[in-house]
C-alpha positions in Angstrom: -78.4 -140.6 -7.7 -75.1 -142.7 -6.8 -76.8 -145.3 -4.6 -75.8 -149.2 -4.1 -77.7 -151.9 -2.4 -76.4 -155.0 -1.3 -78.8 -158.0 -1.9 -78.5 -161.2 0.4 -78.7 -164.3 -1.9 -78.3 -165.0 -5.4 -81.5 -167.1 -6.2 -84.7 -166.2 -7.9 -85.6 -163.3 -5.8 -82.0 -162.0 -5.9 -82.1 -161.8 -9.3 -85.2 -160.8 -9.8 -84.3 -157.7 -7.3 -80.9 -156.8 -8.7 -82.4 -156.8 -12.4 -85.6 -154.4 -11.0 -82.8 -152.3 -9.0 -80.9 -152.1 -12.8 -84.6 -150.7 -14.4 -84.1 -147.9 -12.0 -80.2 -147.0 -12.4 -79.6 -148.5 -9.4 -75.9 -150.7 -8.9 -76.4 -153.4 -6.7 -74.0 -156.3 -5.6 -74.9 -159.6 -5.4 -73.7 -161.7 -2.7 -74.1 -165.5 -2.6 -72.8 -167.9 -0.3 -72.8 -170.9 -2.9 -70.1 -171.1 -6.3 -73.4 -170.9 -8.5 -75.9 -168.1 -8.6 -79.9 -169.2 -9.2 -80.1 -171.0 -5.6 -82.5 -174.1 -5.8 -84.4 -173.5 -9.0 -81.1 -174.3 -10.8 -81.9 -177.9 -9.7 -85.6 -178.1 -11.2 -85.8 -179.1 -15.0 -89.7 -178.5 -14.8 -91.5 -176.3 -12.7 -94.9 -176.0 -11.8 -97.8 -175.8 -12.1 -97.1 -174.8 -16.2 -93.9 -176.8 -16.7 -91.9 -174.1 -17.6 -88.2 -175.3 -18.1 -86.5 -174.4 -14.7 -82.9 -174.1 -15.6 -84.1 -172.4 -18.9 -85.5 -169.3 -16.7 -82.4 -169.0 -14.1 -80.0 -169.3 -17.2 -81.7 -166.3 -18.3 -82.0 -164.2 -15.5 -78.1 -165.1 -14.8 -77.2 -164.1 -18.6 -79.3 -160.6 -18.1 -77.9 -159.5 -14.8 -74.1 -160.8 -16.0 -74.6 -157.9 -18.7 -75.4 -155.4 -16.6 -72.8 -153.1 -15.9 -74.8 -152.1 -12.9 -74.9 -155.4 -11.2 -71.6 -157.1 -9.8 -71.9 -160.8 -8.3 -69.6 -162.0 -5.4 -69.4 -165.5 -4.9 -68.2 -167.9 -2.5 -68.8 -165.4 -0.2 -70.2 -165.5 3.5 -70.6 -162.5 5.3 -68.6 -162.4 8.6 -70.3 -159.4 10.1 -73.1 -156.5 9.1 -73.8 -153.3 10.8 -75.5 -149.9 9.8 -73.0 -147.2 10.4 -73.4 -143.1 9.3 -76.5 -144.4 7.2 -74.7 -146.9 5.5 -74.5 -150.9 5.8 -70.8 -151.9 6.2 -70.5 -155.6 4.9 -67.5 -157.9 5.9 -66.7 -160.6 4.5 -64.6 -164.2 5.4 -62.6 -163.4 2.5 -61.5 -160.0 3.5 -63.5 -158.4 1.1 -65.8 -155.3 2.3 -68.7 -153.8 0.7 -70.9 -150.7 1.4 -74.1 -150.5 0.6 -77.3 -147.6 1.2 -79.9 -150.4 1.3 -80.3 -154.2 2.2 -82.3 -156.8 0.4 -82.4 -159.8 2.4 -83.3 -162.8 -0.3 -81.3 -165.9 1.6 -84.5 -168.5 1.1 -85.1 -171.6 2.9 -83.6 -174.6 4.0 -85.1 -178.1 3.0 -86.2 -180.5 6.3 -83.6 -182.8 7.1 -85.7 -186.5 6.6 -83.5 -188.0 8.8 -85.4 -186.4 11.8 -88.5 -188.4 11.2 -87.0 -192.3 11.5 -90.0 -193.7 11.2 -89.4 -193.2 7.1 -86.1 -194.8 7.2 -84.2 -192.1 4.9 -80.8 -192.6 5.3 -80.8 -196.4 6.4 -83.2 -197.7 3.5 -81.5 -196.7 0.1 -84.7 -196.8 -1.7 -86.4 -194.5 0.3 -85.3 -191.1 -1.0 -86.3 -187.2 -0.8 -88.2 -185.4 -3.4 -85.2 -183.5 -4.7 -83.5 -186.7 -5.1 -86.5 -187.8 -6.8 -86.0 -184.5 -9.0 -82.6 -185.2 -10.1 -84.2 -189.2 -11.3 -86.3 -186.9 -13.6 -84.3 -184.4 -14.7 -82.9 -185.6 -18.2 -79.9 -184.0 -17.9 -79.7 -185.7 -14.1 -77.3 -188.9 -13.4 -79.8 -190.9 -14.9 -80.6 -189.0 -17.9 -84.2 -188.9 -16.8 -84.8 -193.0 -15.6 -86.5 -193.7 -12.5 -84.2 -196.2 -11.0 -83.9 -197.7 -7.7 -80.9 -196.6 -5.8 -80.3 -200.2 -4.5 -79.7 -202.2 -7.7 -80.1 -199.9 -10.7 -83.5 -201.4 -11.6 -86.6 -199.3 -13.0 -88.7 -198.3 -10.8 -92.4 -198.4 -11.5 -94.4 -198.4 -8.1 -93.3 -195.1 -6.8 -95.0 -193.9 -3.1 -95.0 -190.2 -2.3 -95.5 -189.0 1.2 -96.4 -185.6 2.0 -95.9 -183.2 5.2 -92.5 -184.9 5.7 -91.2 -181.8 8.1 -94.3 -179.9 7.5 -97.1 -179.4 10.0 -95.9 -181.5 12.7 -95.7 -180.1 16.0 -93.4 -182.9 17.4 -90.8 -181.5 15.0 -91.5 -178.0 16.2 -92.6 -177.3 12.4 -96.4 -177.0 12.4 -96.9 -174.9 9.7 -97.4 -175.8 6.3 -95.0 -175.2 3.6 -97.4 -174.4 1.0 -95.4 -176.1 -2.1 -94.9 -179.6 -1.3 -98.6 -180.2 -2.7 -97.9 -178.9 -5.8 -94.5 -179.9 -6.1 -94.6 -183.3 -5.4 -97.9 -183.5 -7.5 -95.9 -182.0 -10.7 -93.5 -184.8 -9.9 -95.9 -187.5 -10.0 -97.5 -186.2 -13.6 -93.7 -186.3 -14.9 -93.5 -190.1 -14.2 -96.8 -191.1 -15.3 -97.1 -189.2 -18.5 -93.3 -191.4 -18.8 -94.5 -194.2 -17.9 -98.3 -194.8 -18.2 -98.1 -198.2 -16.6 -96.4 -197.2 -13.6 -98.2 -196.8 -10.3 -98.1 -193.7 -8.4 -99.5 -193.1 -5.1 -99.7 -189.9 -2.8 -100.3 -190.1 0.7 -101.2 -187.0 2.0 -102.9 -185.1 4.7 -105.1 -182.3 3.0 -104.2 -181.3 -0.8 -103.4 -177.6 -0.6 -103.2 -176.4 -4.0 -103.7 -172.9 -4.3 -102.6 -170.2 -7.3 -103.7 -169.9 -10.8 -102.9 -173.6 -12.6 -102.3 -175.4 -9.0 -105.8 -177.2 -8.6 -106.4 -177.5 -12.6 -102.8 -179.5 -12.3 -103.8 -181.7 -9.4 -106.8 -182.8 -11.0 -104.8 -183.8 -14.3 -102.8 -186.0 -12.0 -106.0 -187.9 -11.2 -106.9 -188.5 -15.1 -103.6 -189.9 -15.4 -103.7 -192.8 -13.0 -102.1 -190.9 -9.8 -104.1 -192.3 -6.6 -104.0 -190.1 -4.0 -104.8 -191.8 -0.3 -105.9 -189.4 2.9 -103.5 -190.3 5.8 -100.5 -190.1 7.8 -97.7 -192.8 6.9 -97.1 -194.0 10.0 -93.9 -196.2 8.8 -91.6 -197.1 6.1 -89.8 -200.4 6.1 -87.3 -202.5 4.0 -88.6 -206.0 2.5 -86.1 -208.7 1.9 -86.1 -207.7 -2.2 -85.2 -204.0 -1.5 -88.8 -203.2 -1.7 -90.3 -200.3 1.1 -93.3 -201.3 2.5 -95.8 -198.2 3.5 -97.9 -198.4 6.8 -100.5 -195.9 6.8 -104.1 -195.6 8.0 -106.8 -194.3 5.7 -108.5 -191.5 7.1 -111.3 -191.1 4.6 -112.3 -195.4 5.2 -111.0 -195.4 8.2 -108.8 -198.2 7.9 -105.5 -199.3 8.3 -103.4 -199.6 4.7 -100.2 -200.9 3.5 -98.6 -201.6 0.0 -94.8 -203.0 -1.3 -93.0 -199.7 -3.6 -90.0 -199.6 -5.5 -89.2 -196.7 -4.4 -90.9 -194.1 -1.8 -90.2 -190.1 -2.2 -90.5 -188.0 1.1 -92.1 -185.2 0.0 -89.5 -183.1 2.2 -90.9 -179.2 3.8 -88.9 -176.5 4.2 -86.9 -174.4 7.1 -86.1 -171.2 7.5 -82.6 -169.9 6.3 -79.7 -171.3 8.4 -78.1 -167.4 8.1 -81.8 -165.8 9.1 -80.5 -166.0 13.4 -77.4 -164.1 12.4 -78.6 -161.5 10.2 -81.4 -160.6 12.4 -78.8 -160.3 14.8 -77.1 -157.9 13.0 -79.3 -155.6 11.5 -82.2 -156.0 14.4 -84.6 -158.0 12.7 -87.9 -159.4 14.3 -87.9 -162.9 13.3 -91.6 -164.6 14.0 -91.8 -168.3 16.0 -90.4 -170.4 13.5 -87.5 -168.1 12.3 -88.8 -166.6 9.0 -88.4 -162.4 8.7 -91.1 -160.6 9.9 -91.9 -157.5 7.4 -93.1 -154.1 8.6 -96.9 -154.8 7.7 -97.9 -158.1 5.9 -100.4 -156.3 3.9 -98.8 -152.9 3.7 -95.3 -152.9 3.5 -94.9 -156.7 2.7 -91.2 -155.9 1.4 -89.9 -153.6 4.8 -88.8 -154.3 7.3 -88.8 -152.1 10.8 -85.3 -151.2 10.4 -84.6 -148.3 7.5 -83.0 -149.7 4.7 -83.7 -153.3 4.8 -85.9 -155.3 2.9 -87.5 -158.8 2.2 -88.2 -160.8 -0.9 -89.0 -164.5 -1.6 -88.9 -167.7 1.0 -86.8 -165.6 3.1 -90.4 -164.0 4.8 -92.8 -167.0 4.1 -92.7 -170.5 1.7 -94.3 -169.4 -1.7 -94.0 -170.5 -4.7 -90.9 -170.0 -7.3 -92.8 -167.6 -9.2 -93.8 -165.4 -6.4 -90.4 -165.1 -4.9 -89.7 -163.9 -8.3 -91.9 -161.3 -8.3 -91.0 -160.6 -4.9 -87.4 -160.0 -5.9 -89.3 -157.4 -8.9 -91.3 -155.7 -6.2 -89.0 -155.4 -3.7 -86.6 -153.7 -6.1 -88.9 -150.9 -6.7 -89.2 -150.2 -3.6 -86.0 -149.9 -2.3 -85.5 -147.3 -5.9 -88.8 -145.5 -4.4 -86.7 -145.7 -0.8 -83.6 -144.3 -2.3 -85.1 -141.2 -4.3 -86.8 -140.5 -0.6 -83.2 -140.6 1.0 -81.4 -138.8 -2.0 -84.6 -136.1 -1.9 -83.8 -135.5 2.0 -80.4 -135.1 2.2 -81.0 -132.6 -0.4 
């Protein structure tokens, strides 16, 4: 069976479909828009909720589909148009380049929320108020600051650290009112990393409801507790600059209801996420249903989670719904095996 499939994105899911595709037989192309394949888990020394070494897990999947002789990797690249023609997806791309392809895996992920759109935070005017994947990069030991919480402003450790929640996330003024499922858990694996650092520090969450679902999740956000990390119910209503560089957190405290306020060192906006800035065009393209806040809609959510209504294209990761980096992984494995089952259908029929 001499079949190819083109998959859209060269992150987790990518991978993880391109390597299931190369169980099968199968060639596939990868095509990614960035220099770098691995997409955002390249940027994550730890994951959660087990810790696993993040750039340890995308070096490998890079280093297995690399040997394949069935997988080839574009990129740099940025489709310029798509279209089904004869049975077949015709890809063009910016750089002249053209590929054709018998099936379509769409793996393009997410965007991360822009913090500047909420001003009441300060991000971008107040130096020490920064995002959580800034706050990653602090703790990554191979990061600028070879692991050292600092404060952007003067270079000085930072040991009263605020983390607000549901920055982008299910808020309705912003148009985004649906939750992005991670921030929880991610931002909660951030604030074991500083504490099991530094035991003195003082960590505080302000959140809205803790949503930690998944095998590990809830077991991880109560270890947080036993390790000092306060977590407050309530929506941060303000972030402000101090004289010293310090941020000063407004809030109100839904459980006592009371207002509440502290000074921080620095203060992480626990950022949500957006659907793929691509997702518009490609739906455009292929004549994809996208639901009310952009993401792919797939064929049947509990049926056919990985099709799509259009033959020959298929979802897998953040590119259908936030989930966590494992999930899109297993995506990627999933949806791979069913665009082989797809293929032996189409190679059975023509026939």
């Amino acid at each position: 069976m001499d079949k190819r499939v083109a998959i859209i994105g060269g992150g987790v899911a990518g991978l993880g479909a391109a390597l299931s595709l190369d169980r099968y037989g199968i060639e596939s192309i990868i095509i990614e828009k960035s220099p770098n394949l691995g997409g955002k888990v390249t940027g994550y020394a730890q994951l959660f909720p087990d810790f696993k070494d993040g750039k340890a897990l995308v070096a490998e999947l890079i280093d297995k589909a690399r040997r394949s002789p069935r997988i080839r990797v574009l990129t740099n690249a940025s489709i310029r148009t798509m279209a089904r023609q004869d049975g077949r997806f015709e890809l063009a791309m910016t750089s002249g380049d053209a590929v054709c392809a018998d099936a379509v895996i769409l793996t393009c992920g997410f965007e991360v929320f822009d913090a500047r759109k909420q001003g009441e935070y300060g991000y971008g005017v107040y130096p020490n108020v920064i995002t959580a994947p800034e706050l990653e990069l602090f703790l990554d030991p191979e990061g600028p600051t070879k692991g050292k919480l600092l404060r952007p402003s003067d270079g000085q450790p930072a040991q009263r650290v605020a983390i607000v929640f549901c920055v982008g996330s299910r808020n309705k003024r912003l148009g985004n009112p649906y939750c992005s499922r991670i921030c929880c858990s991610y931002s909660t694996k951030q604030a074991i990393e500083i504490m099991e650092r530094h035991p003195d520090a003082n960590v505080t969450c302000f959140y809205m409801d803790i949503r930690t679902y998944g095998r590990g999740f809830e077991e991880m956000y109560q270890y947080a507790q036993e390790l000092g990390v306060k977590y407050v119910r309530g929506r941060v209503s303000e972030c402000s600059a101090l004289p010293n560089g310090d941020i000063q957190v407004r809030a109100e405290n839904t459980l006592m209801c009371r207002p509440v306020q502290g000074a921080f060192d620095v203060v992480s906006l626990s950022v949500g996420m957006a659907p793929c800035s691509d997702g518009a065009q490609i739906a455009a393209w292929l004549g994809l249903e996208l639901d009310p806040y952009g993401f792919f809609q797939a064929k049947d959510d509990y049926l056919s989670p990985y099709e799509t209504h259009q033959e020959g294209v298929f979802l897998a990761g953040s590119i259908s719904g936030l989930k966590p980096i494992r999930d899109c992984l297993s995506d990627g494995f999933s949806a791979g095996g069913e665009v082989a089952l797809y293929l032996q259908r189409l190679h059975q029929g023509r026939g």
